[in-house]
Predicted model as a PDB file, atoms N, CA, C, CB and O in Angstrom, pLDDT in the B-factor column:
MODEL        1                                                                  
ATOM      1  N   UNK A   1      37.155  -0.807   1.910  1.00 46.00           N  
ATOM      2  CA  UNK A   1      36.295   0.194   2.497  1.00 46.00           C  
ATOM      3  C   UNK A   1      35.200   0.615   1.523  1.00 46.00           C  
ATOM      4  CB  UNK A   1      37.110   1.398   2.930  1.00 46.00           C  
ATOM      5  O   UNK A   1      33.982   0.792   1.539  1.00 46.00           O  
ATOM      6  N   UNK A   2      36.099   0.682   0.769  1.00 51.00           N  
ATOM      7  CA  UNK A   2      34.570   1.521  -0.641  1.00 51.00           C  
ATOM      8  C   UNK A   2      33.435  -0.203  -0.704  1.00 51.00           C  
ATOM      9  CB  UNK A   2      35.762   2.052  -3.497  1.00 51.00           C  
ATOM     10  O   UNK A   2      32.255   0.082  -0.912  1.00 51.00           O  
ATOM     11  N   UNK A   3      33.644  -1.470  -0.583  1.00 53.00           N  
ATOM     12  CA  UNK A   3      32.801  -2.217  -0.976  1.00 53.00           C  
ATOM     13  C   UNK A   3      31.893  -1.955   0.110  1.00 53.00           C  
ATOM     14  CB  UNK A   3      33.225  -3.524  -1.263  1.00 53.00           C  
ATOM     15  O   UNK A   3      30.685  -1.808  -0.078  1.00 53.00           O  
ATOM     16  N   UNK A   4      32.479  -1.890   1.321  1.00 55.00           N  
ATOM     17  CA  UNK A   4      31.566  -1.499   2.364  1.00 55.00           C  
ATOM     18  C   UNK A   4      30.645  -0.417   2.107  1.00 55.00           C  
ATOM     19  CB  UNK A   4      32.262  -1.166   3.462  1.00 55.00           C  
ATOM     20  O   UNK A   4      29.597  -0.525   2.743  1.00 55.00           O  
ATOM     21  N   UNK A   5      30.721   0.444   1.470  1.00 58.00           N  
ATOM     22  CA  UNK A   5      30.032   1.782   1.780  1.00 58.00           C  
ATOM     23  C   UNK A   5      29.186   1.604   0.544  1.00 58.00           C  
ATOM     24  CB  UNK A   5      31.030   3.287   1.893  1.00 58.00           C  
ATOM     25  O   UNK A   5      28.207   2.338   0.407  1.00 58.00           O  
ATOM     26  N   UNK A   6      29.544   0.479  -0.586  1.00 61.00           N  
ATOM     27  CA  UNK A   6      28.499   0.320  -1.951  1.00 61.00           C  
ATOM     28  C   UNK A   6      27.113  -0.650  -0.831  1.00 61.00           C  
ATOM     29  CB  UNK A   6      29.531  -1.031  -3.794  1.00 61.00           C  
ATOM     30  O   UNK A   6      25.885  -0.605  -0.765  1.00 61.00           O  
ATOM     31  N   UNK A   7      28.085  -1.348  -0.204  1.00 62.00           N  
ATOM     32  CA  UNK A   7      26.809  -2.840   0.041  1.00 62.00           C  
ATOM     33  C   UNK A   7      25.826  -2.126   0.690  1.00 62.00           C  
ATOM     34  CB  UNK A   7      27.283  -4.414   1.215  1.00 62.00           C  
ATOM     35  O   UNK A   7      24.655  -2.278   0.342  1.00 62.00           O  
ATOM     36  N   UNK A   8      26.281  -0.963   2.062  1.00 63.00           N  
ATOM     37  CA  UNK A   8      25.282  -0.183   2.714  1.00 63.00           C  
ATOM     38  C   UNK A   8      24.141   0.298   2.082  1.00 63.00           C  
ATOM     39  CB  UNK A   8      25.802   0.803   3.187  1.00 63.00           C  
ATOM     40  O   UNK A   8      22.968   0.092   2.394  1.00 63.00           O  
ATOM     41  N   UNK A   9      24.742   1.180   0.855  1.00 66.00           N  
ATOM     42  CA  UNK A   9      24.128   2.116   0.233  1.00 66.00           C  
ATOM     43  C   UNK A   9      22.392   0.936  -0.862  1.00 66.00           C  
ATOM     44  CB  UNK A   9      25.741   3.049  -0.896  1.00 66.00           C  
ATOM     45  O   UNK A   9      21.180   0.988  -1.072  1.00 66.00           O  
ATOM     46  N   UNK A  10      23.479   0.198  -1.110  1.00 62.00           N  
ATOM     47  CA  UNK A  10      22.234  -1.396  -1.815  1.00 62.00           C  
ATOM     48  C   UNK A  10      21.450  -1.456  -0.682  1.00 62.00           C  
ATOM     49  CB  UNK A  10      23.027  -3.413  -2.143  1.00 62.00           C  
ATOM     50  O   UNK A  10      20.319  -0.992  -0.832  1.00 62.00           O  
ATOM     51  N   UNK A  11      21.754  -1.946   0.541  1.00 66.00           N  
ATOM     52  CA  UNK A  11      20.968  -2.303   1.346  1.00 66.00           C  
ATOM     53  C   UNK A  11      20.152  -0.831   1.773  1.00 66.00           C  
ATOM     54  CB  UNK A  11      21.740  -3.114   2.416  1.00 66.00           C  
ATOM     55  O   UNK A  11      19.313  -1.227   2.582  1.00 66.00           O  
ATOM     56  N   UNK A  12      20.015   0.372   1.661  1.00 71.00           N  
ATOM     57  CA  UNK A  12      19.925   1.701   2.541  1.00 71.00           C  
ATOM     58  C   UNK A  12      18.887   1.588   1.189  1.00 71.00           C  
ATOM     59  CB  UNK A  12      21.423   3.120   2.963  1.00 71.00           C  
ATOM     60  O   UNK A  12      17.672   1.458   1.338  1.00 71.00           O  
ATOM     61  N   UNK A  13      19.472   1.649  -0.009  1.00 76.00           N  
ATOM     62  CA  UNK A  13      18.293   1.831  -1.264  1.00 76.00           C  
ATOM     63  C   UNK A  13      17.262   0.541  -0.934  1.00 76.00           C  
ATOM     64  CB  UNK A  13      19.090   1.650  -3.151  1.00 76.00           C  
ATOM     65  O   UNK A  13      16.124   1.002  -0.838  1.00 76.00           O  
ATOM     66  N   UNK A  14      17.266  -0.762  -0.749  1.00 83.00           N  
ATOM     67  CA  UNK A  14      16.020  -2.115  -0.987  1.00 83.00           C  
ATOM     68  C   UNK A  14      15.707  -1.239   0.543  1.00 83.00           C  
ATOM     69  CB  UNK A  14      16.566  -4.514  -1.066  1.00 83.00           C  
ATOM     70  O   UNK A  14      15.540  -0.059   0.231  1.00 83.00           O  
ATOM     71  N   UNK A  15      15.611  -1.366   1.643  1.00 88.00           N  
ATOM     72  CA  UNK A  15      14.962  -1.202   2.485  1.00 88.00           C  
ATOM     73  C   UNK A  15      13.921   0.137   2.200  1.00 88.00           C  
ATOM     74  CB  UNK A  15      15.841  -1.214   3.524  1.00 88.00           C  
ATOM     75  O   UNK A  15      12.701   0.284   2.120  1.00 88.00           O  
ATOM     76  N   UNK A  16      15.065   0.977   2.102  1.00 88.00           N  
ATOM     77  CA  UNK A  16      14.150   2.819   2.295  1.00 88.00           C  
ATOM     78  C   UNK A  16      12.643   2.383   0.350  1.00 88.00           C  
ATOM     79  CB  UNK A  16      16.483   5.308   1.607  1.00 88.00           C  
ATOM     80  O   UNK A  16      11.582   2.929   0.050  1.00 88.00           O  
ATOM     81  N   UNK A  17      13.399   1.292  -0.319  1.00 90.00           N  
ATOM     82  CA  UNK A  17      11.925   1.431  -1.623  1.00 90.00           C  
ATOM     83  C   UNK A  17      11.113   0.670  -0.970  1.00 90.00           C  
ATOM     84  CB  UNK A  17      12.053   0.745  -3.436  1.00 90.00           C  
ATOM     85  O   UNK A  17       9.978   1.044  -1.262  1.00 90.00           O  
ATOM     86  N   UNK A  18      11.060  -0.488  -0.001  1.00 92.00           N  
ATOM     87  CA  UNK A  18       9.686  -0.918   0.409  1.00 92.00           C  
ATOM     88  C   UNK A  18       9.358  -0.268   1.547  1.00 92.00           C  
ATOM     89  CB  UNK A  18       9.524  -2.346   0.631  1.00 92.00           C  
ATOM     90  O   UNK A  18       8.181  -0.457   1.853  1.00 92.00           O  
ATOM     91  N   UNK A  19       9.985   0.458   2.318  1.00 94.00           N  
ATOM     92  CA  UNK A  19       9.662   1.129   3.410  1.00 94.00           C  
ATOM     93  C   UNK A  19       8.609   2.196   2.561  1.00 94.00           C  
ATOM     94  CB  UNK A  19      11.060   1.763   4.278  1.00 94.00           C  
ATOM     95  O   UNK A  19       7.497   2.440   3.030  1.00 94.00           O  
ATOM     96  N   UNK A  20       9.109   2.858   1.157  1.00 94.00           N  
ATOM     97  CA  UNK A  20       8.211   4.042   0.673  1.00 94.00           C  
ATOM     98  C   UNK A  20       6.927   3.321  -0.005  1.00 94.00           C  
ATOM     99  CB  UNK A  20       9.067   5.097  -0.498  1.00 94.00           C  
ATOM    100  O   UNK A  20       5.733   3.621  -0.007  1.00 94.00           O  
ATOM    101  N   UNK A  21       7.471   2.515  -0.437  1.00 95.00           N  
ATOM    102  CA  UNK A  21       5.954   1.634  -1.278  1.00 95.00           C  
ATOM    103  C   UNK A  21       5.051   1.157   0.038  1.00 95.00           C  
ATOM    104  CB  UNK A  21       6.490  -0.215  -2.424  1.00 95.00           C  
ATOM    105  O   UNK A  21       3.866   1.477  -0.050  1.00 95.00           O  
ATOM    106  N   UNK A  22       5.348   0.603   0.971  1.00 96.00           N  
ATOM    107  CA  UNK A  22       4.414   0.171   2.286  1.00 96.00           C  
ATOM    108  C   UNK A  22       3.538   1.641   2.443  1.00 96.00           C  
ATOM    109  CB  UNK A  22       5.523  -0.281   3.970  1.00 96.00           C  
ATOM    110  O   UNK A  22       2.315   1.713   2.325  1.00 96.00           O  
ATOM    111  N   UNK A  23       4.662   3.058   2.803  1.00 96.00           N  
ATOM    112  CA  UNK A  23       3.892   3.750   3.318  1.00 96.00           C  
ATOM    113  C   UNK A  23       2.888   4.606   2.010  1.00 96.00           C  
ATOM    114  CB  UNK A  23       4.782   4.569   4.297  1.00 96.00           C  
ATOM    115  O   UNK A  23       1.952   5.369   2.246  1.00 96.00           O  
ATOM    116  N   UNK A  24       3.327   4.273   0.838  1.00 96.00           N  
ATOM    117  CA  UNK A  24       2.402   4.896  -0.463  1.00 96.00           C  
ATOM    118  C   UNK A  24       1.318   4.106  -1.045  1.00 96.00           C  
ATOM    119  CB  UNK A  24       3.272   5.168  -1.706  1.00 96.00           C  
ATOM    120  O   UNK A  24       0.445   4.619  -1.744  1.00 96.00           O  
ATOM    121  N   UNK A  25       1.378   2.603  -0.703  1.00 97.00           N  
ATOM    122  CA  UNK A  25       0.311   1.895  -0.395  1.00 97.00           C  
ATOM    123  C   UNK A  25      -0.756   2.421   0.869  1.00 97.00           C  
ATOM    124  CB  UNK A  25       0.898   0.613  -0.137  1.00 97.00           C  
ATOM    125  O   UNK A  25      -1.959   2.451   0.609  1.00 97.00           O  
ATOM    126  N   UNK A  26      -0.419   2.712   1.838  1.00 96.00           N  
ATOM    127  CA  UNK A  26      -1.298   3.047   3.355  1.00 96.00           C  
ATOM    128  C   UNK A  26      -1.716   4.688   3.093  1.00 96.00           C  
ATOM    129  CB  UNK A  26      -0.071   2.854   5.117  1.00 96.00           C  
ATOM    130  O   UNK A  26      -2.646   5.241   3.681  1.00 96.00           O  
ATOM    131  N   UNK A  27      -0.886   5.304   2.151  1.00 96.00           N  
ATOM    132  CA  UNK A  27      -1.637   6.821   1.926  1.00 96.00           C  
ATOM    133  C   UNK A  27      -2.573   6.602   0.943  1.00 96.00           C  
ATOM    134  CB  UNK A  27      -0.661   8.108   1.406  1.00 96.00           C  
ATOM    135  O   UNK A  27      -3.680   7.087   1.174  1.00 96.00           O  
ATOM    136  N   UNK A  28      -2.417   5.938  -0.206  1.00 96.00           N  
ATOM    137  CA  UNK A  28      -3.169   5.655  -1.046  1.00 96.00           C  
ATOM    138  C   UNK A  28      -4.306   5.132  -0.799  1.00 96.00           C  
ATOM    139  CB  UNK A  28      -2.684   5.114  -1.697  1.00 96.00           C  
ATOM    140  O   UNK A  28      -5.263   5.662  -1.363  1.00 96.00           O  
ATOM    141  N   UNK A  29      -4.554   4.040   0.034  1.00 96.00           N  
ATOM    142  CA  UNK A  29      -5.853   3.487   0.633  1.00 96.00           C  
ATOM    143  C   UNK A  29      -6.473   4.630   1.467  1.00 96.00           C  
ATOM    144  CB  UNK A  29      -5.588   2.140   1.588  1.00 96.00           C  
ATOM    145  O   UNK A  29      -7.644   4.973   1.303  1.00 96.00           O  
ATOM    146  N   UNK A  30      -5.617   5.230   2.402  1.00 96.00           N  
ATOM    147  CA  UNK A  30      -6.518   5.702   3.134  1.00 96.00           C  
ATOM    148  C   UNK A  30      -7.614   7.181   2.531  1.00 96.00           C  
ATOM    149  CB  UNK A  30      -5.642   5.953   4.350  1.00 96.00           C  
ATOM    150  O   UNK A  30      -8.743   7.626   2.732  1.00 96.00           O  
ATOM    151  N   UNK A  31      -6.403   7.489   1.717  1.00 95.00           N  
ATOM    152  CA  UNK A  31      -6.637   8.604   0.735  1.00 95.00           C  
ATOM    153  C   UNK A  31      -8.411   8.474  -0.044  1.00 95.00           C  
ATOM    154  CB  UNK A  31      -5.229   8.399  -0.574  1.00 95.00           C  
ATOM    155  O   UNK A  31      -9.449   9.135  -0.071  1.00 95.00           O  
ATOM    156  N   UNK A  32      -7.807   7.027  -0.644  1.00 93.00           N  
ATOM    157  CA  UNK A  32      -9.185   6.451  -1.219  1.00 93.00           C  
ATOM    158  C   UNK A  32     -10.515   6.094  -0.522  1.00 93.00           C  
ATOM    159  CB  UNK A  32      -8.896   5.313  -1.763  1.00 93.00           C  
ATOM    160  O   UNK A  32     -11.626   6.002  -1.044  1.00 93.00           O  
ATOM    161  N   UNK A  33     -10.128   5.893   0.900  1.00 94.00           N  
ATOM    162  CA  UNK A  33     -11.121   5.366   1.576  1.00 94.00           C  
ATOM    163  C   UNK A  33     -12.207   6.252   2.203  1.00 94.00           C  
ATOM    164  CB  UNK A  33     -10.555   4.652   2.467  1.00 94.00           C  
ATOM    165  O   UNK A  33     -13.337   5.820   2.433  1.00 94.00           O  
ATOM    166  N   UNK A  34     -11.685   7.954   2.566  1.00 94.00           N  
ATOM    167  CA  UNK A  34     -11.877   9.039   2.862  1.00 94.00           C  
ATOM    168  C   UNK A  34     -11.847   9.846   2.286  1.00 94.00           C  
ATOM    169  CB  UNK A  34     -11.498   9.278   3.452  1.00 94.00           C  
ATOM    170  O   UNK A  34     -11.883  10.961   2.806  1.00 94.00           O  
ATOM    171  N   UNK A  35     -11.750   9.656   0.681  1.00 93.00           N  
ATOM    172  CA  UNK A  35     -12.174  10.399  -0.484  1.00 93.00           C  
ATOM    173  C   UNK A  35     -10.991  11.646  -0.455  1.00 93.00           C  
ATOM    174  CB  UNK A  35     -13.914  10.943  -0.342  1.00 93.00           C  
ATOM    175  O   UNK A  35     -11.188  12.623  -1.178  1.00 93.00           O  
ATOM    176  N   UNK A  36      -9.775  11.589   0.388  1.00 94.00           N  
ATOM    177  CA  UNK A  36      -8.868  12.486   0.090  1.00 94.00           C  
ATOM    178  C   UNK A  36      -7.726  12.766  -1.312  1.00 94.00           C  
ATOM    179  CB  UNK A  36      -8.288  12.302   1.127  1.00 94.00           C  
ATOM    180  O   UNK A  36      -6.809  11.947  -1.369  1.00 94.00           O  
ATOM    181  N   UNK A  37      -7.748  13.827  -2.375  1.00 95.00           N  
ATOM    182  CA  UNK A  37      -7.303  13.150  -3.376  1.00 95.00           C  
ATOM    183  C   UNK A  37      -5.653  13.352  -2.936  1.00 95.00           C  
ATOM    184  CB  UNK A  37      -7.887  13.734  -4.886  1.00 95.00           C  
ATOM    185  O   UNK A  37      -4.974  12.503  -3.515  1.00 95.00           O  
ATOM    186  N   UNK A  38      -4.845  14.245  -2.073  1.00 95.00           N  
ATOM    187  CA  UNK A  38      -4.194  14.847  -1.745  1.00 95.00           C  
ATOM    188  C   UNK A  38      -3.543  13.544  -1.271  1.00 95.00           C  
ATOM    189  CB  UNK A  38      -4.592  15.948  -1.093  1.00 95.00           C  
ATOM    190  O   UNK A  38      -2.374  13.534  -1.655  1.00 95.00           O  
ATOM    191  N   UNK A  39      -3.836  12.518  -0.629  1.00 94.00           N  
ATOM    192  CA  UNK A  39      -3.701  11.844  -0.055  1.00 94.00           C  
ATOM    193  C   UNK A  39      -3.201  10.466  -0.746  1.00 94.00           C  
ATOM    194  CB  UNK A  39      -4.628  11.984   0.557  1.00 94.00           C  
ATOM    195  O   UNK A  39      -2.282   9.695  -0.467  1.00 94.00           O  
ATOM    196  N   UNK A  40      -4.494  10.480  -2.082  1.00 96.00           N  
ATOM    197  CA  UNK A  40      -4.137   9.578  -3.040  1.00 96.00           C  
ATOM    198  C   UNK A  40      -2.689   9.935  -3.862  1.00 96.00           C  
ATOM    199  CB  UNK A  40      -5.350   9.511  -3.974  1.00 96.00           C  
ATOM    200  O   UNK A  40      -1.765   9.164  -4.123  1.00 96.00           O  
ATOM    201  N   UNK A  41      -2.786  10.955  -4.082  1.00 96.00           N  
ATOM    202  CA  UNK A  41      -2.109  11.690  -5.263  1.00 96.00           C  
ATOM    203  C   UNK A  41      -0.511  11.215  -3.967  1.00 96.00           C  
ATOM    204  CB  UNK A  41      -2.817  13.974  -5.762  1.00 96.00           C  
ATOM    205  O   UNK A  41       0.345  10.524  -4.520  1.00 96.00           O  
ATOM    206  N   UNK A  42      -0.324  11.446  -2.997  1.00 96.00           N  
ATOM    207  CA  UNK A  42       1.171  11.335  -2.460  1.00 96.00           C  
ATOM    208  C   UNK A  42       1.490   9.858  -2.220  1.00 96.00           C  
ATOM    209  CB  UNK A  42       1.400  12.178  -1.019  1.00 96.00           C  
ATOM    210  O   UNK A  42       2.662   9.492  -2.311  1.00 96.00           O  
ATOM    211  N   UNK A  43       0.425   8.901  -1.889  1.00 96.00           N  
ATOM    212  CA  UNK A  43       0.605   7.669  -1.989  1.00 96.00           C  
ATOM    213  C   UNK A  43       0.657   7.329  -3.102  1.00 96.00           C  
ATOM    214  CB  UNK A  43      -0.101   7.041  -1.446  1.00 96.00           C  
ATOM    215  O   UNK A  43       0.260   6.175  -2.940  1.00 96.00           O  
ATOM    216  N   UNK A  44       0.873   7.430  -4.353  1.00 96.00           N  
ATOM    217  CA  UNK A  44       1.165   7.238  -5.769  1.00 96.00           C  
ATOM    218  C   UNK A  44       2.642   7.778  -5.912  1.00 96.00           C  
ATOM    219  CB  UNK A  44       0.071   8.030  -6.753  1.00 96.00           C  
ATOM    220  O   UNK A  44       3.615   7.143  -6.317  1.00 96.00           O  
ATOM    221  N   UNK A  45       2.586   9.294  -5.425  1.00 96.00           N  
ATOM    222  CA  UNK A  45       4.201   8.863  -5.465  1.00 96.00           C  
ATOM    223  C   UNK A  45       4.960   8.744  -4.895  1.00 96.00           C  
ATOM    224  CB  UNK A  45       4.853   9.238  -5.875  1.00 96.00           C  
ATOM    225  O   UNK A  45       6.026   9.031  -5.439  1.00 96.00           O  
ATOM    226  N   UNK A  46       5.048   8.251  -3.414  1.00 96.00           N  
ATOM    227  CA  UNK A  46       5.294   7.350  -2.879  1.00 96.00           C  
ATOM    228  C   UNK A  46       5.741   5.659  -3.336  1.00 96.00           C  
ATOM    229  CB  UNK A  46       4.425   7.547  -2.321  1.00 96.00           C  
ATOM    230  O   UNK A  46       6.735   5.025  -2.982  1.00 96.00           O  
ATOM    231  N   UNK A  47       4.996   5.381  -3.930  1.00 96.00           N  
ATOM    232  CA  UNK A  47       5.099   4.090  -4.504  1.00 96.00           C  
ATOM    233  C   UNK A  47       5.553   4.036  -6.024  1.00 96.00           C  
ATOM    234  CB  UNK A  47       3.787   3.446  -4.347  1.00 96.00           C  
ATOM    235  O   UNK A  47       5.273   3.109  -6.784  1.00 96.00           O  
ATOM    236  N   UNK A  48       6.402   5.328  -6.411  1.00 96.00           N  
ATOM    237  CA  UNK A  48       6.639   5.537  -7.767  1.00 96.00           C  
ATOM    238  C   UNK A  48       7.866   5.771  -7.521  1.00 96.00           C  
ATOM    239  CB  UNK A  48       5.895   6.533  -8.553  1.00 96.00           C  
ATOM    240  O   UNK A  48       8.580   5.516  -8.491  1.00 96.00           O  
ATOM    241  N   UNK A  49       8.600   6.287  -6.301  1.00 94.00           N  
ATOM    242  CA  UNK A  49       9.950   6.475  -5.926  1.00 94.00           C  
ATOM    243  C   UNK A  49      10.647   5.436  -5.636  1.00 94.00           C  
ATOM    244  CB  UNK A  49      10.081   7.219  -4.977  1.00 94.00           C  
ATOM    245  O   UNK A  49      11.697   5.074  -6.168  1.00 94.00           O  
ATOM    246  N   UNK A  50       9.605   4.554  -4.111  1.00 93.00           N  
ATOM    247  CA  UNK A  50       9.854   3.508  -3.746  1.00 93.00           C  
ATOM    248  C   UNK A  50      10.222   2.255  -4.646  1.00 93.00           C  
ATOM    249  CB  UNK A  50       8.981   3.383  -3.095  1.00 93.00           C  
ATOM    250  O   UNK A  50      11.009   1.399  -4.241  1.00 93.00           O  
ATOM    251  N   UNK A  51       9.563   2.188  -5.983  1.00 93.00           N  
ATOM    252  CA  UNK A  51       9.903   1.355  -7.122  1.00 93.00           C  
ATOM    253  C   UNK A  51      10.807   1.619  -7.886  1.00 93.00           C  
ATOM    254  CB  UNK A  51       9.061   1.189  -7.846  1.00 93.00           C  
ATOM    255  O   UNK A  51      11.290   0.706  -8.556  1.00 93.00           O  
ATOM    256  N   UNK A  52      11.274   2.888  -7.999  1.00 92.00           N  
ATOM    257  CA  UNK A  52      12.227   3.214  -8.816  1.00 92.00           C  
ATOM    258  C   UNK A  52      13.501   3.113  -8.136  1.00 92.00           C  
ATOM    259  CB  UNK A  52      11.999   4.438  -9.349  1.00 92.00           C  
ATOM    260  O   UNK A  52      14.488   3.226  -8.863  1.00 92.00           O  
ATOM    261  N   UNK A  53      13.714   2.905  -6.772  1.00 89.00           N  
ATOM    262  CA  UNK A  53      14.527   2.347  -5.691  1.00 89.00           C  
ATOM    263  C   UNK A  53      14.910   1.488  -5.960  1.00 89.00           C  
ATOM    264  CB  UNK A  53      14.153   2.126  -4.649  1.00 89.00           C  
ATOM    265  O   UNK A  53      16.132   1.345  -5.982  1.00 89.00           O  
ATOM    266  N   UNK A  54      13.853   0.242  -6.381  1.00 88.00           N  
ATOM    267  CA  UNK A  54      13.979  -1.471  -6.130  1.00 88.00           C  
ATOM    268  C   UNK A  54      14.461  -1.705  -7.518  1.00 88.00           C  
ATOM    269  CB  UNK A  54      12.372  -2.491  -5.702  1.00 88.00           C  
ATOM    270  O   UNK A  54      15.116  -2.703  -7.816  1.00 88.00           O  
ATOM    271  N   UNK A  55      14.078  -0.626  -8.495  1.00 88.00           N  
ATOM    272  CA  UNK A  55      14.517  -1.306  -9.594  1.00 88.00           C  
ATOM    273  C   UNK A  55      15.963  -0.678  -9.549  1.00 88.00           C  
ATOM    274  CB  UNK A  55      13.600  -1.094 -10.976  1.00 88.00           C  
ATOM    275  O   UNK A  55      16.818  -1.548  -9.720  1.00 88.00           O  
ATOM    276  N   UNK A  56      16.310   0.174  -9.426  1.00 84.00           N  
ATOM    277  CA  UNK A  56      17.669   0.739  -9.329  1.00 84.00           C  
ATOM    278  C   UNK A  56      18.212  -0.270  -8.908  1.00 84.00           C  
ATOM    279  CB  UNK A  56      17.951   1.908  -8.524  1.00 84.00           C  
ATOM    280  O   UNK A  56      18.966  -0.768  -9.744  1.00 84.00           O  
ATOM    281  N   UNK A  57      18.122  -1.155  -7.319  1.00 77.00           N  
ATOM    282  CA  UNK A  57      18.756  -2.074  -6.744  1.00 77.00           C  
ATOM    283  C   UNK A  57      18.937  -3.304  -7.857  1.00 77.00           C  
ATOM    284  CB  UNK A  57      18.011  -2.402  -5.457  1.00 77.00           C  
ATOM    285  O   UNK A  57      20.059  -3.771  -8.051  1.00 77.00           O  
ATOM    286  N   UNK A  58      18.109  -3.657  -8.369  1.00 78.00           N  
ATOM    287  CA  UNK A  58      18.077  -4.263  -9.450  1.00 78.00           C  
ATOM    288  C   UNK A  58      18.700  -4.570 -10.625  1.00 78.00           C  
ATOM    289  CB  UNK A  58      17.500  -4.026  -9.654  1.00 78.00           C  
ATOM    290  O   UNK A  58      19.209  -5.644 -10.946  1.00 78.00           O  
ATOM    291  N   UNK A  59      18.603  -3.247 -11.428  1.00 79.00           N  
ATOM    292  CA  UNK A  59      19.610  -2.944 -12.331  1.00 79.00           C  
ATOM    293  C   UNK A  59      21.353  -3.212 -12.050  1.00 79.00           C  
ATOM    294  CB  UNK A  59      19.332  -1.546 -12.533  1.00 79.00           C  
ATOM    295  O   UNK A  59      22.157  -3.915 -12.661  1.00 79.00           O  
ATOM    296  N   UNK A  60      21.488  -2.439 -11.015  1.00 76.00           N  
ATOM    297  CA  UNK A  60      22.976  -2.016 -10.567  1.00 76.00           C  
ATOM    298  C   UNK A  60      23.370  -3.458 -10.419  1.00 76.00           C  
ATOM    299  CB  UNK A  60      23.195  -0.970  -9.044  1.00 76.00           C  
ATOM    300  O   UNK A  60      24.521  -3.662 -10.803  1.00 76.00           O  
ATOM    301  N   UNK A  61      22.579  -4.769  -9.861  1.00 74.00           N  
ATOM    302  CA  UNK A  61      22.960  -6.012  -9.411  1.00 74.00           C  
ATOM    303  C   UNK A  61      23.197  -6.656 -10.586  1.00 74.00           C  
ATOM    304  CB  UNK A  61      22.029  -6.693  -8.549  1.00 74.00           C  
ATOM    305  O   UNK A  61      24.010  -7.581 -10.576  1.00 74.00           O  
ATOM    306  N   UNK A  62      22.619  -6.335 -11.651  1.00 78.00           N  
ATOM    307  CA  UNK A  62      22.472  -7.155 -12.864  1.00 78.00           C  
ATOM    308  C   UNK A  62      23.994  -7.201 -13.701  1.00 78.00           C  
ATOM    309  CB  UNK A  62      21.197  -6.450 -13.831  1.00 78.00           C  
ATOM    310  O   UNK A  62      24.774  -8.037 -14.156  1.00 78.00           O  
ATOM    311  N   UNK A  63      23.812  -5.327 -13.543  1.00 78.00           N  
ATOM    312  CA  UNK A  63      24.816  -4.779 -14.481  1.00 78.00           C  
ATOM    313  C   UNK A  63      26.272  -5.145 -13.472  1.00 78.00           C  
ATOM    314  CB  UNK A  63      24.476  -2.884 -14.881  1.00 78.00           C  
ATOM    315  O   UNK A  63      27.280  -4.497 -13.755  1.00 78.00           O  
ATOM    316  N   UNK A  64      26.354  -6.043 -12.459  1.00 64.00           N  
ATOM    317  CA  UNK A  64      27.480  -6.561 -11.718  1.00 64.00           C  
ATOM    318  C   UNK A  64      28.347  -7.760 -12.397  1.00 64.00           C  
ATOM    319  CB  UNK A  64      26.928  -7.026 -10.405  1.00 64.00           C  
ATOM    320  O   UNK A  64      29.547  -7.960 -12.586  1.00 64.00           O  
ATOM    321  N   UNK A  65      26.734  -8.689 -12.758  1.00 59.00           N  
ATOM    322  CA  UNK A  65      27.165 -10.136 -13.204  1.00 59.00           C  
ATOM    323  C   UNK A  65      28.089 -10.137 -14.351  1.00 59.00           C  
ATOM    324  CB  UNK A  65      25.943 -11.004 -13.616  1.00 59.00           C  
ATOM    325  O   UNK A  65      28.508 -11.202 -14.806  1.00 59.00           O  
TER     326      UNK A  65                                                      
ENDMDL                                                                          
END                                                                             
């Protein structure tokens, strides 16, 4: 049961960091494109969480082998 609820949680973390980097990429452009800095500034971290997600997924896989 517990492997079940680790693999979810791997898979719940890789999905939800490119789901946040996609949408902190699309605030960031648009931010930039319409001169909003508010906009820039949340699509940055957006894509600073979202990475720190993927690398988490990352790490944790490494530190398995």
């Amino acid at each position: 049961m517990a492997l079940e609820d680790e693999k979810s949680n791997l898979f719940i973390g890789k999905v939800g960091g490119l789901i946040l980097v996609v949408i902190g990429f699309l605030l960031a452009a648009s931010g930039y494109r319409y001169g909003a800095a508010g906009y820039m500034a949340a699509g940055v971290v957006f894509i600073a969480i979202g990475m720190l997600l993927l690398m988490g997924k990352v790490l944790r896989r490494n530190q398995h082998k």
